[in-house]
BAKEDREN-312373 format. One line per field, with one value per residue (C-alpha): residue number from 0; residue in three letters; x, y, z. Coordinates in Angstrom, 3 decimals. Layout:
REM residues N
mardo <- c(NUM,...)
vodo <- c(ala,...)
x <- c(X,...)
y <- c(Y,...)
z <- c(Z,...)
REM end
This chain:
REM residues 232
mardo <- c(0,1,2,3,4,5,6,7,8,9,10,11,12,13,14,15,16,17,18,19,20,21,22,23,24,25,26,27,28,29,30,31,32,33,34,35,36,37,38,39,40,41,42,43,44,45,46,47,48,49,50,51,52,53,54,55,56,57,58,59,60,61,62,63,64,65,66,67,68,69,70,71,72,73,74,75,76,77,78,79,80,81,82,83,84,85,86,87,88,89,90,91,92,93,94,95,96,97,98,99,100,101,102,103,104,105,106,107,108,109,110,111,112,113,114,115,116,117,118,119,120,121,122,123,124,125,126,127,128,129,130,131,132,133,134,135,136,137,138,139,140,141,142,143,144,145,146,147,148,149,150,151,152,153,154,155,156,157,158,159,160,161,162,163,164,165,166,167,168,169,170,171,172,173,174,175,176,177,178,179,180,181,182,183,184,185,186,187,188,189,190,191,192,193,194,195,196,197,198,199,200,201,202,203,204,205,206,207,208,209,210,211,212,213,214,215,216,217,218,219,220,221,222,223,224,225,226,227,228,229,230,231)
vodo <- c(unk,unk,unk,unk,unk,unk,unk,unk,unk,unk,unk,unk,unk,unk,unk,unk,unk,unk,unk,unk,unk,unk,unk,unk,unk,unk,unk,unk,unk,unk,unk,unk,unk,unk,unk,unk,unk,unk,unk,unk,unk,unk,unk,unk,unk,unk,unk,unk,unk,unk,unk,unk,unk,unk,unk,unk,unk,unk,unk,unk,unk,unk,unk,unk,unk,unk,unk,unk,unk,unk,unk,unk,unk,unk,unk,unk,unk,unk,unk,unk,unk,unk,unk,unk,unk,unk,unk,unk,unk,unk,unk,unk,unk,unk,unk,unk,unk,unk,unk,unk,unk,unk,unk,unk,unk,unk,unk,unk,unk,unk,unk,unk,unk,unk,unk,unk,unk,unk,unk,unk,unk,unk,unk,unk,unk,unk,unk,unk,unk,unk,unk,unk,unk,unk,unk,unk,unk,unk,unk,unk,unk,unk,unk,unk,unk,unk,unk,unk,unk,unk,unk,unk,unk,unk,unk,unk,unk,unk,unk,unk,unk,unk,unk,unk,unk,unk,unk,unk,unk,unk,unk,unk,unk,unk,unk,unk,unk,unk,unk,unk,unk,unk,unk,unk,unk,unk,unk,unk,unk,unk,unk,unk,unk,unk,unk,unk,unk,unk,unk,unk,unk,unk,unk,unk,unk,unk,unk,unk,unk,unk,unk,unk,unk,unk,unk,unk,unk,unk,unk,unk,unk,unk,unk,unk,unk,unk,unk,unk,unk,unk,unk,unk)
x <- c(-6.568,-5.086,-6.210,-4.613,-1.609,-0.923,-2.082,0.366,3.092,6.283,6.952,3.529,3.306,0.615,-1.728,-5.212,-6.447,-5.004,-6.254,-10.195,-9.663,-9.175,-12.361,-14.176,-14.223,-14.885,-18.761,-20.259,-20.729,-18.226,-14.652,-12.635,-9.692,-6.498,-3.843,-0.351,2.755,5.977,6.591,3.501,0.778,-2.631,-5.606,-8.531,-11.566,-13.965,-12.284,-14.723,-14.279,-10.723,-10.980,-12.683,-9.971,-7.578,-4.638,-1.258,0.966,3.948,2.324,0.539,3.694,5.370,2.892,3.173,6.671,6.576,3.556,5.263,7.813,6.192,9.100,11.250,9.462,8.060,11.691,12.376,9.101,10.706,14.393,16.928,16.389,19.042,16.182,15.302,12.165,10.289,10.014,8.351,6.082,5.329,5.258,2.715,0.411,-0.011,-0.975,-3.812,-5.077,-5.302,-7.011,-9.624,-9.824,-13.655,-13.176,-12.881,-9.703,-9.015,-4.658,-2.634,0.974,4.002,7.326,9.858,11.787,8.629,11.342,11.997,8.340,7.238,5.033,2.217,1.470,1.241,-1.226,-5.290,-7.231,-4.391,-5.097,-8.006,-5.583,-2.173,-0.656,2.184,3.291,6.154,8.868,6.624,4.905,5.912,2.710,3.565,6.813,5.471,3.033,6.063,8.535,5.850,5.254,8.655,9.373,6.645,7.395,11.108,9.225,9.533,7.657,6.721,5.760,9.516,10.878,10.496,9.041,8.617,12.770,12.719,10.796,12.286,15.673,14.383,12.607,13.365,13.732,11.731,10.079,12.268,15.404,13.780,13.146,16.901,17.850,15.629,17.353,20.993,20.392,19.141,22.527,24.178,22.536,22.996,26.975,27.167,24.926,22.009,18.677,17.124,16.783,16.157,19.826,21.077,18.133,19.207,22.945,22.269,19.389,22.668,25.223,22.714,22.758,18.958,17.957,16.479,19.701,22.781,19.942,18.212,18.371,16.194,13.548,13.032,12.574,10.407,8.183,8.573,7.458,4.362,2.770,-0.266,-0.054,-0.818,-3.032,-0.621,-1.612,0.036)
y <- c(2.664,2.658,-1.094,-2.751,-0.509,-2.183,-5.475,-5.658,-3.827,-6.107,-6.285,-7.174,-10.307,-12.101,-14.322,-15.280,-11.923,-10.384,-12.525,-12.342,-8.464,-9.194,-11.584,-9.265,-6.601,-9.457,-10.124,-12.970,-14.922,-14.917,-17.088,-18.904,-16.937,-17.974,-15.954,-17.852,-16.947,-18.021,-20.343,-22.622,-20.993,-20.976,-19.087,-20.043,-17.596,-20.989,-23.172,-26.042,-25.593,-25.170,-28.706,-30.637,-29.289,-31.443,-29.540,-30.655,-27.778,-28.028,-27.226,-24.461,-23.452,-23.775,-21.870,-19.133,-18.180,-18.365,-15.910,-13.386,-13.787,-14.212,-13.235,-15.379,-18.441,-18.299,-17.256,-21.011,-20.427,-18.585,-18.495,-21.280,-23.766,-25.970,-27.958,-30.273,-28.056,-28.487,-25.249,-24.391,-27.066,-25.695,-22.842,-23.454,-25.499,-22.064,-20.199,-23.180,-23.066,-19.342,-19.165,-21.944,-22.768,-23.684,-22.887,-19.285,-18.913,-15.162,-15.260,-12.517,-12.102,-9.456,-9.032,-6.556,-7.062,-6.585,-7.122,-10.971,-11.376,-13.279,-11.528,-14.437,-13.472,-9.263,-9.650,-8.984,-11.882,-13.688,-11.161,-8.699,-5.709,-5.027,-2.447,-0.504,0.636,3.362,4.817,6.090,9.563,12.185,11.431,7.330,8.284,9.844,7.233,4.979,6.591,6.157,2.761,1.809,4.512,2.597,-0.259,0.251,1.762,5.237,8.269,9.864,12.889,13.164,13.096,15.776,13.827,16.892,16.578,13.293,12.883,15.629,14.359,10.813,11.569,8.541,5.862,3.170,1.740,-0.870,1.772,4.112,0.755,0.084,3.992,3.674,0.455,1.766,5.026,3.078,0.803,4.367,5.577,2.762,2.684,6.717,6.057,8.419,8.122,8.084,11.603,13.197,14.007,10.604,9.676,12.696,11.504,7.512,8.864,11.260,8.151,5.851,5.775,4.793,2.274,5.401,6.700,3.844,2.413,5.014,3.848,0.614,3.111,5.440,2.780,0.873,3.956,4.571,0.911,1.144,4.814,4.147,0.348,-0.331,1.188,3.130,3.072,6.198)
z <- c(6.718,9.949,10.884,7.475,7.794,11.379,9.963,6.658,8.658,8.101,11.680,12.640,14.851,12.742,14.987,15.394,16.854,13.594,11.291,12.829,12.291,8.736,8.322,10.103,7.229,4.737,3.607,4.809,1.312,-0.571,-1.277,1.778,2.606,3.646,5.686,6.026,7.803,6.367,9.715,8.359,10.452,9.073,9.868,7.661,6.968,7.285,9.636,8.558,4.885,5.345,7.177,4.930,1.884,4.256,2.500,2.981,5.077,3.073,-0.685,1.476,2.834,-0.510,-2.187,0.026,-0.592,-4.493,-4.204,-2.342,-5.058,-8.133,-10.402,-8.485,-8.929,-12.375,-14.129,-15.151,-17.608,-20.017,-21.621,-21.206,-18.313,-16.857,-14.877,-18.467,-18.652,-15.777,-14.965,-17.948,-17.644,-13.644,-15.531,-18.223,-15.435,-13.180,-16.326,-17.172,-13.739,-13.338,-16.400,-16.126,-12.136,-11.212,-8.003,-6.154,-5.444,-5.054,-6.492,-4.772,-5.402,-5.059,-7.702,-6.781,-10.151,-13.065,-16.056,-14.997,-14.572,-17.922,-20.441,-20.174,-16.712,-17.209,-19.813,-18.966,-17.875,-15.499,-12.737,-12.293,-11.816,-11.373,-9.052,-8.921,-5.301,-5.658,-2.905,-0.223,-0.435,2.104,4.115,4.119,5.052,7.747,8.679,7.913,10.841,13.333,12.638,13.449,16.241,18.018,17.286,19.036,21.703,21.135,21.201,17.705,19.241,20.517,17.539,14.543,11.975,9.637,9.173,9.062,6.369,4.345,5.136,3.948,0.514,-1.932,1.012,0.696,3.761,4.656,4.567,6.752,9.130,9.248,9.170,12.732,13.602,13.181,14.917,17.683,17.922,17.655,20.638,22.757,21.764,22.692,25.681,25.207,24.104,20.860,19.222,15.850,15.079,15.192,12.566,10.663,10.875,9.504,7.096,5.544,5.827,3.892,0.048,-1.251,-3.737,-5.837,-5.885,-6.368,-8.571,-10.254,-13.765,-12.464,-10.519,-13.673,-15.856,-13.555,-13.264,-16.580,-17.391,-14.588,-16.117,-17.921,-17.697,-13.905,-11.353,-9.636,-5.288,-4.086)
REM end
């Protein structure tokens, strides 16, 4: 778990080296796959394969960014459309393809907002699984403040992380990034290093997503129990 934690990190710097980690793990027959940063760059499982699909880079690119969006992209298939229907159409051609494609394509894709994702596309048979990924446990949390301690080059082992993540219960990961990042700009403004009070101090100042929207989280998790596979 370690590797694909520093692999998927947000902040990770993807490049070749990171991608070859990835293929490394994968078995040797089996589908082509495709990693794709949203600056264009490929890195192709089968570089030969990938050659001979001669794909063009801005449908790839294109592609990329609806999947990491899904509910983004595909909420012009349902309800009133001001674009004369095409995005219904778009809409109805995904569904066709994921449904009958010959080929083996292995679809993954990411929604933050399930209740604009259309009905078509949460039923069985469009995806293998779906997953529901809640706020972070108190051992993710943990893993999640070292991530990003490091990654600001600082020493976990200087901070205590058993307060932090206490203090930090119903963050998500990207608040407890920018609770790091602000504390940081604190410290350099007050001219002393990093420690755990000023953490402490922005985690206290910083209202959570599971609490200004808490209605939305409940019902999400509400929505998620006994419907997807829930990670944590």
């Amino acid at each position: 778990m370690t590797m694909y934690n520093s692999i998927f990190s947000r902040n990770c710097v993807l490049s070749e080296q990171i991608a070859r980690q990835v293929f490394n793990v994968l078995p040797d027959q089996g589908p082509m796959i495709v990693i794709m940063d949203r600056d264009g760059h490929v890195w192709p499982s089968d570089s030969e394969r990938f050659s001979k699909l001669n794909p063009d880079e801005a449908v790839l690119k294109d592609l990329c960014d609806k999947i990491d969006e899904l509910e983004k992209a595909m909420s012009g298939g349902t309800g009133e459309s001001r674009d004369g229907g095409v995005g219904r159409r778009l809409f109805g051609a995904f569904l066709t393809w994921l449904q009958e494609k010959k080929h083996p394509v292995f679809v993954v894709a990411t929604a933050n907002d399930l209740f604009n994702m259309p009905p078509e596309l949460l039923r069985k048979g469009r995806f293998d699984e779906i997953f529901f990924v809640d706020l972070p446990t108190d051992a993710e949390r943990r893993a999640i403040f070292r991530i990003h301690l490091k990654l600001r080059k600082q020493s976990p082992d200087d901070f205590d992380i058993d307060r932090l993540c206490a203090a930090a219960d119903g963050f998500s990961g990207a608040e407890i990034e920018q609770a790091v990042i602000a504390s940081l700009y604190r410290a350099l403004y007050q001219k002393q290093p990093l420690d755990t009070e000023l953490i402490l101090e922005e985690l206290e100042e910083t209202v959570p997503l599971s609490v200004s929207r808490h209605e939305d989280i409940t019902r999400l998790r509400e929505t998620a129990r006994g419907r997807f596979v829930n990670v944590n």
